[in-house]
C-alpha angles and dihedrals in degrees: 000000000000091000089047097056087040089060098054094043093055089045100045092087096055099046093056098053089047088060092050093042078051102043105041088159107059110186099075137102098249082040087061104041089057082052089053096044093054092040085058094053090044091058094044090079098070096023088054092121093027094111083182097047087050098038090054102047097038086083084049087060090044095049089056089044087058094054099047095051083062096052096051084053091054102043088051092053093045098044081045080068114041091048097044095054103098116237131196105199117203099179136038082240090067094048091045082047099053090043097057090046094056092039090058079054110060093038090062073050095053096051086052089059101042088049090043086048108051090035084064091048095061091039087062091045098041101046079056097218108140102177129140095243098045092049094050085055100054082040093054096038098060093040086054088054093048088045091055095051096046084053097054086038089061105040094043095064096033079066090052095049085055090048092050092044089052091060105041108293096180088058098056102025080100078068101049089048082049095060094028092082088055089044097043092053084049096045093051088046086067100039089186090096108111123229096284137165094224101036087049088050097058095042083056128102116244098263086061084049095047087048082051101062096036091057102021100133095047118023114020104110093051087058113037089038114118135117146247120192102238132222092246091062089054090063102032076053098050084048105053089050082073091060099122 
């Protein structure tokens, strides 16, 4: 139990920046309930051996958990089509402005799955089970959901880049550098988001961008590669420190 509560007390901290960094408007539902998740690890350091503090909010943490399951099923059915409605873009405004939409998307996307994460966190710690087994499931569970998101981010935009090619991308790639600065500040405040071509595209500066359609069939990957921890891993970490 002491490495457990070590471990929260050294986290705390980023945890909190990364809501903030998440929710930058706080008065909202999804806002508060991330409120609610870290004031409920907070309060775990001194209610550790509470049963009736954990078993009560145990149901609090699954609640949360519920809702943003929800979350995470809306904003993938809405990002599916948004993505999958063909565009032609005829100005580097249009393309900014699909981005950013996008973009909006999946960072509605991205709260679902921090709340969905670190709900899951204190479900594992509250129900009080440490077993190997347990802990690989809430592990597995959270790396499967990551997985999920890094795969429609990715796609999403690889359809945008087609759309883009089919209506003259060397003509308005000076667009999309020129809203990769914007997106890219946008992109490292949510660290949630996966190593991803695409994703590493847009967080570039122009001249990687540049590099990127001039070698876009060959070498891209080798030049746009690089790698971003993720919040999900901040929470699959936290958890398999309770492995007994």
């Amino acid at each position: 139990m002491e490495k457990i509560l070590k471990d929260i007390e050294e986290n705390l901290p980023k945890i909190q920046e990364l809501s903030f960094d998440i929710f930058e408007d706080t008065d909202t539902e999804s806002a508060g309930s991330a409120r609610m998740l870290y004031n409920l690890l907070y309060l775990y350091q001194d209610k550790y051996g509470d049963e009736a503090f954990t078993s009560g909010k145990l149901k609090t943490a699954q609640d949360i958990k519920e809702d943003a399951a929800e979350k995470l099923a809306a904003c993938r059915e809405n990002i599916s089509a948004a993505a999958g409605k063909k565009a032609v873009f005829k100005s580097q405004t249009e393309l900014s402005g699909k981005i950013e939409s996008l973009l909006s998307l999946f960072g509605e996307y991205q709260k679902g799955l921090y709340l969905y994460a670190f709900s899951t966190y204190l479900i594992t710690l509250f129900a009080g089970d440490f077993s190997e087994e347990a802990v690989a499931a809430a592990a597995a569970d959270l790396q499967e959901k990551d997985k999920a998101y890094t795969s429609l981010f990715t796609e999403s935009f690889i359809q945008l880049r087609a759309d883009a090619d089919e209506t003259g991308w060397s003509k308005i790639i000076s667009g999309v550098a020129a809203v990769s600065k914007k997106a890219g500040e946008a992109l490292k405040k949510v660290p949630i988001i996966s190593d991803t071509l695409v994703d590493e595209a847009l967080s570039s500066a122009g001249e990687k961008l540049d590099k990127y359609n001039e070698d876009k069939n060959s070498g891209a990957a080798a030049a746009l590669s690089g790698s971003r921890p993720t919040a999900v891993g901040l929470f699959v970490d936290r958890i398999n420190v309770l492995k007994a």
